[in-house]
N, C-alpha and C positions, 0 to 999 in steps of 0.2 A: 389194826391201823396204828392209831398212840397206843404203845401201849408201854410196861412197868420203866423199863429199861431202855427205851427207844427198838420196841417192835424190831426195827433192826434198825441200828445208827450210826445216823448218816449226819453228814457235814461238811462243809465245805470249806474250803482256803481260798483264799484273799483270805480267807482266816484258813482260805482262798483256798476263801473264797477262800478269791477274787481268789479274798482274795485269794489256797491250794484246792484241789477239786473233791470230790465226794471220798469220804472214810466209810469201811463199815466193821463195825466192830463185830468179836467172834458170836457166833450163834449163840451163845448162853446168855448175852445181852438182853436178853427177850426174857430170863427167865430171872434176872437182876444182877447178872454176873457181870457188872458194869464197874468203872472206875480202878483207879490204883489203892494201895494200902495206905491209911493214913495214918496208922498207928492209936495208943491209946489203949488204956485198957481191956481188953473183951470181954462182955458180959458173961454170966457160966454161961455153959451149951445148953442152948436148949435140949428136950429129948424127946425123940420123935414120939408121936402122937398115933398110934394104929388106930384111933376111932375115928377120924377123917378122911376115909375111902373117896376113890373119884368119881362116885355114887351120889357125891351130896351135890345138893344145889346148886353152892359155890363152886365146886369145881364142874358139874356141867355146864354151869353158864359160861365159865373162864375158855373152856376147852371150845365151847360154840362159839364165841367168838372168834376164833381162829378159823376154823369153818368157813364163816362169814365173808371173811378177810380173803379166804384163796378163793371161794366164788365169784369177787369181784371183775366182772369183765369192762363194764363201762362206768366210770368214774369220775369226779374232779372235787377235788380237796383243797383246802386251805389253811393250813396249823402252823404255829411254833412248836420251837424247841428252846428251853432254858438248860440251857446244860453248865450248873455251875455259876450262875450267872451273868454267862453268854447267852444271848439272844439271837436267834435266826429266823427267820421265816420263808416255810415255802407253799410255793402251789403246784400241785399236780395234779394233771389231767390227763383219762386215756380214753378213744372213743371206738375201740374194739380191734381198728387196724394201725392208728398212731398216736404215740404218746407227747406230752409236753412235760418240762420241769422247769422251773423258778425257784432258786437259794436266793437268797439276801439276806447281808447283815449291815450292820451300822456303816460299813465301808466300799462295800462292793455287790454286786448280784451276777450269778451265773447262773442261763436258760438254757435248755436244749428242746429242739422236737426233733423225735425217731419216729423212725419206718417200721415196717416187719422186718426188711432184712439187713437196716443198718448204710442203705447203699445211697443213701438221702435224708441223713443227720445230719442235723445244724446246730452249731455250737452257738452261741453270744455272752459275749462279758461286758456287763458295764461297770466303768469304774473314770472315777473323776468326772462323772456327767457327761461321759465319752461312751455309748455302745457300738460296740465293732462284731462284728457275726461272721461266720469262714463253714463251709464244707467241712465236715468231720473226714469225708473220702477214705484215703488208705493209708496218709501219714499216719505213722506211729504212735505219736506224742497226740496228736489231735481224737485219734480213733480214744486212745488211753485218758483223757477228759472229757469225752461223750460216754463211753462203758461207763465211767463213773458216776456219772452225771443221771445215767439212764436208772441205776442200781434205787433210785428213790422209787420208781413207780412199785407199784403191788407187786409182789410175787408169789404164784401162788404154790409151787415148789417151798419156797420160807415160809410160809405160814403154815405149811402141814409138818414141815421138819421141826419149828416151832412149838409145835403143837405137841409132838413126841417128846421132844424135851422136856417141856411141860407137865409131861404126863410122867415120865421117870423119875421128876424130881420131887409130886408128889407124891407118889407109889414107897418111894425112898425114904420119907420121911426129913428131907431138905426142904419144900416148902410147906407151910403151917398156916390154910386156911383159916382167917376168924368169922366161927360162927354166924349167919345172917348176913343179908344183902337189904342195903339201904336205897331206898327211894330220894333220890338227889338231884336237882340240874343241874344241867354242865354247859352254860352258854346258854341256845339254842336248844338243849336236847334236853330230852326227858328221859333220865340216865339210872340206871341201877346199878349202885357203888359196892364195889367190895375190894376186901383187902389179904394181902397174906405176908409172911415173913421169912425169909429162905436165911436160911442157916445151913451152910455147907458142913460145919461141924458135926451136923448132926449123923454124917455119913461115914461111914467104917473106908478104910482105905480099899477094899473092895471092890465098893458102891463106886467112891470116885474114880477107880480106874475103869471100871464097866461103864461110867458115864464120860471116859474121855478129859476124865478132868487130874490137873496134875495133882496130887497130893500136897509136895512145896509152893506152891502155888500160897505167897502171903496174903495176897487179895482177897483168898475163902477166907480169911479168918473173918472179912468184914461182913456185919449183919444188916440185913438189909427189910426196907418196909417198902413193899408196893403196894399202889392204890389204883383200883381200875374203876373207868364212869362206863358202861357198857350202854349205848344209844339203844333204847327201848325198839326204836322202828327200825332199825338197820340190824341190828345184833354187833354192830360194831363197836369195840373200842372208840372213842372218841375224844379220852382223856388220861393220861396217864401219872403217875409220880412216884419218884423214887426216894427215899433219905436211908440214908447210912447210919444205922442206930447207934454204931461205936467207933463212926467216923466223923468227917464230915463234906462228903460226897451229896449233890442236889441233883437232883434232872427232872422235867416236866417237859411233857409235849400235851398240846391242847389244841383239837382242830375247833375251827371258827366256821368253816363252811362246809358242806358235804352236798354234793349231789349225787344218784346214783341212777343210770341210764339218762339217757339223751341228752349229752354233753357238746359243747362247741370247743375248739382249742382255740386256742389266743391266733392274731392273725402273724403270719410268719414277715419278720423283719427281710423285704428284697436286696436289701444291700451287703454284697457281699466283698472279703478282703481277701487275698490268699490265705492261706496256709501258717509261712514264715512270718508274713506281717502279724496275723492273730497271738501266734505261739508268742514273738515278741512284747505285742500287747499283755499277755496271758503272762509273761515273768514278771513284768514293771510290775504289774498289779500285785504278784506274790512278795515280790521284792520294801515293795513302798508296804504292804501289809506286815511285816517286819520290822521294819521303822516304824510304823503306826505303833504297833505292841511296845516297842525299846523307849516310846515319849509316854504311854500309858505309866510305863513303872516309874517314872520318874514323877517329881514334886515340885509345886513350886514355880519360879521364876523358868527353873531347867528344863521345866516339863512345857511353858511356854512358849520358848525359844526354839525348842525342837518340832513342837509342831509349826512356827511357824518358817522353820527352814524346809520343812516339808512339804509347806504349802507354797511357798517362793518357787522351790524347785520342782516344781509341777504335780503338788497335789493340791492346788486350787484353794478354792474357799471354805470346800467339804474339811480341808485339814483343820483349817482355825476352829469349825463347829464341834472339833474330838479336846479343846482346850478345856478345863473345868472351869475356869472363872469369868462373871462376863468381861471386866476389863484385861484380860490376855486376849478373850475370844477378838472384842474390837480393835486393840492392838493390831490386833495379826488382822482384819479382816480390811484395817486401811491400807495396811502395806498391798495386799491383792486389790483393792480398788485401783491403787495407783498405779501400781506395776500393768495389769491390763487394761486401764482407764475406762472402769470401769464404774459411774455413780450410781447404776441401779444398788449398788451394796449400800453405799452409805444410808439411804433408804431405813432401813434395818437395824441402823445400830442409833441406840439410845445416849451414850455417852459420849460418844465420838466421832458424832454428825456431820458435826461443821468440820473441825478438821479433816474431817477424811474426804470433804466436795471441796474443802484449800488444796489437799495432796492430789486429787486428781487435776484440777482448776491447773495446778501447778506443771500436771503433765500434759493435757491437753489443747492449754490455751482458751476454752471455755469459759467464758465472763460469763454466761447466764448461769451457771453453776454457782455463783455470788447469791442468786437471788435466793436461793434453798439454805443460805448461809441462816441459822436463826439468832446466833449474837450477832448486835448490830456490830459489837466492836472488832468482831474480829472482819468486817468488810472488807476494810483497805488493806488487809494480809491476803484476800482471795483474791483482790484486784492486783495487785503486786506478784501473786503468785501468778495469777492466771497471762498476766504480760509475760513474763519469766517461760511460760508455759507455750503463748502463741512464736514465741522468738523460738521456742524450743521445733516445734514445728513447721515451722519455713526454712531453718537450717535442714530438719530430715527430709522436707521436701525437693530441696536443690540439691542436697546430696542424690535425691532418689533420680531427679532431673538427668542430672550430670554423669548416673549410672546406665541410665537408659538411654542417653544420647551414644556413648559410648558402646554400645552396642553392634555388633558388626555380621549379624547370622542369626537364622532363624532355620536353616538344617544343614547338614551335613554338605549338599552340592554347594553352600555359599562358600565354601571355603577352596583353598587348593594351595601345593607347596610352592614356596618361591626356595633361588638364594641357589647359589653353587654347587651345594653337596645338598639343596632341596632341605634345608636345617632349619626353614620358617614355614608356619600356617596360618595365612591367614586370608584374608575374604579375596575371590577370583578375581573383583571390579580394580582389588589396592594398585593405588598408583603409587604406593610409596617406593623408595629405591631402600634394595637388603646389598650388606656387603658382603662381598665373595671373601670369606673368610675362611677358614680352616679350620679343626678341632676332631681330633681323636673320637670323641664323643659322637659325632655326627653321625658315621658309622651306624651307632645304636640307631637311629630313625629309621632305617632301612624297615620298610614293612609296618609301620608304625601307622594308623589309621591317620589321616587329619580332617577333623569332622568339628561340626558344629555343637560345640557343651553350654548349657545356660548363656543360649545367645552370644558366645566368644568362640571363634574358631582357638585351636589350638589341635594338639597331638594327646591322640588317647592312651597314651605310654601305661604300660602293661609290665605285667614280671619279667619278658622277655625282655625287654627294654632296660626294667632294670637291674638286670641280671650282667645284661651286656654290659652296663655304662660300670658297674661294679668291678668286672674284667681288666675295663681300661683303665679306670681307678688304681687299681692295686698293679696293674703292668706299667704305671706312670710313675707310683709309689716305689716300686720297686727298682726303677729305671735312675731315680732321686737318687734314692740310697746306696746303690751301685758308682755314681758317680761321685759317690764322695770317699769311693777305696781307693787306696792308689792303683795304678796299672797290675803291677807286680803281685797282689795280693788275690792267685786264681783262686786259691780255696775258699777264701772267703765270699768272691763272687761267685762259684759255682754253689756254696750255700745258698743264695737265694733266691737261686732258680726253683 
């Protein structure tokens, strides 16, 4: 389950996740073949040890653990992953004929539940306090973020191929069991710790070809220290950790919950979006998980400013809480109070209370918003705002008035074509008078729907439309310029036919 390397690891974007969808890294991860090179000295090679056969304790318990792991038929888990000092967390559950997954990180969360045969998998993403959920079905891109998604539950194919590997790499003299197994908890569990040390160096160019592994490969140069918690009652991994002895490469995965047979899955979200709309959903989220990372590296007032343009343009309030200081966080969390007029926030912030129920006050019109004001002095700026604010509000009210009076259709039949060449649409009852006018252009209407669009009749003009009106354009354009050659000049006007 956890185990040295991320048992098999996995991850998701929005870091995505959101924010991109699940990674698995090659099967040697398991046996601590993890990370990139990071340079640095390397310590001498170790040199393999033949008095550590896969006879000894340590290594039977290492290898039953995996065992363990592909036995799993009914299950539900709950662990991190620090990978580096990214944090995720998931849950997974399977109850013999379908499975569930949950990713989240500090940005986003991606769930799925699977079937046996895939033909009723449901995808969901939440992000910005928005969860939206689609049919995995036979789309392409949808099917390819559920496979992914699915790749977290157990498998018990990877824990035996796992297991081989495992076993070849102590056999080889690459990894170097230390003596004894320590009695340790780990959470919840009553755990027996042990540890080894995988030095690829240790293996003859040979070994690493018979094991699949490149010889150039710069990443073996790094030396690696795993530590496993193995749960007494389960036989399962339960805890894992990696560091890079002559790097500086981290990872830890640490489950918090385990149950094993008689599991419930979480109840399945009924609301469903298409396809397109999901996938749509499913980019913003990778997209804005990008921007999230580009305001991380940055410092300062810059790193401010950027989250709180990210939260302006529709990453919410969640954006201000990625800021490091509290006065940027409140900064940025008044402008989202006002901009959605919203005072449940101001609530929440310590320094910037009152102004931030003024900025709202000021957009709503809201006088009892004064009352939550706790400088008295600044009263008569929330009552001044909040006047500013109700004025603000009765103009968008008669705007809103004077848009819905104007209103002339509520489907397609209210409508029909008037006018000579049929060149208006509008409502069947109008009594207004159209002039019989003329234009080249009118033509293109020919076939052209006239129906009812957001309660305004009009014409549903289409490519053909304007493809056609394009024709006359340029036969009108050209018709211009021709009459400005004199008669006599045929070649010129047979040019630009």
């Amino acid at each position: 389950m956890a185990d040295a390397a991320n048992v098999v690891k996995k991850g998701t974007g929005p870091k995505m996740l959101v924010f991109a969808a699940v990674v698995i890294v090659a099967v040697l991860a398991a046996a601590g073949y993890y990370g990139g090179f990071f340079g640095g000295a390397a310590p001498p090679a170790a040199q393999p040890n033949p008095a550590v056969p896969l006879a000894t304790q340590e290594a039977r318990l290492l290898l039953a653990s995996y065992d363990r792991g592909a036995a799993l038929t009914v299950y539900s888990m709950d662990y991190f992953e620090n990978d580096n000092g990214i944090k995720t967390n998931y849950s997974i559950a399977y109850n013999g004929s379908e499975g569930y997954v949950s990713v989240q990180d500090d940005a986003s969360g991606i769930s799925g539940f699977f079937g046996a045969n895939g033909s009723n998998d449901i995808v969901c993403l939440e992000y910005g306090g928005v969860e939206k959920c689609a049919m995995a079905g036979t789309n392409v891109k949808m099917r390819g973020i559920a496979e992914n998604l699915r790749t977290n539950l157990q498998n018990r194919t990877v824990y035996l191929n796992l297991k081989d590997e495992i076993r070849a790499l102590i056999s080889a003299g690459a990894i170097q069991l230390a003596p004894g197994i320590v009695e340790e908890r780990s959470g919840q569990f009553s755990a027996q710790k042990i540890t080894y040390t995988i030095d690829y160096r240790n293996l003859t160019i040979q070994q690493m070809i018979s094991l699949g592994l490149p010889p150039s490969d710069s990443t073996l140069r790094i030396v690696r220290q795993i530590t496993y918690w193995i749960d007494r009652k389960t036989g399962l991994i339960v805890k894992s950790r990696m560091a890079e002895l002559n790097g500086v490469g981290f990872y830890e995965k640490d489950i918090e919950g385990l149950a094993v047979g008689n599991v419930e899955l979480p109840a399945k979200n009924m609301t469903r979006i298409g396809s397109d709309s999901f996938l749509s959903f499913y980019t913003q989220s990778q997209q804005d998980y990008i921007q999230n990372a580009e305001c991380q590296a940055m410092n300062g007032t810059e790193k401010e400013t950027c989250f709180q343009s990210i939260a302006v343009n529709g990453g919410g309030w969640e954006a201000c809480k990625r800021i490091g200081t509290l006065s940027g966080y409140e900064k940025c969390s008044v402008i989202i109070a006002q901009t959605t007029h919203n005072p449940a926030i101001c609530r929440n912030l310590s320094l910037l209370a009152d102004d931030c129920y003024i900025a709202v006050a000021g957009e709503t019109g809201d006088f009892e918003l004064c009352k939550s004001v706790k400088n008295t002095g600044l009263s008569s700026n929330c009552i001044e705002a909040a006047t500013a604010g109700q004025k603000k509000q009765e103009a968008a009210a008669a705007l809103a008035a004077k848009a819905y009076a104007g209103r002339n259709c509520a489907n397609d039949g209210d409508c029909k074509v008037f006018g000579n060449a049929f060149q208006y649409c509008a409502p069947k009852n109008s009594t207004a008078q159209f002039a019989n006018d003329t234009d080249p252009l009118y033509a293109c209407l020919e076939g052209v729907p006239c129906g009812c669009s957001e309660n305004y009749c009009g014409f549903a003009k289409n490519e053909t439309y304007y493809s056609c009106m394009n024709g006359v354009e340029d036969s009108a354009l050209r018709a211009y310029i021709g009459s400005l050659i004199p008669d006599n000049s045929t070649a010129n006007r047979t040019a630009l036919k």
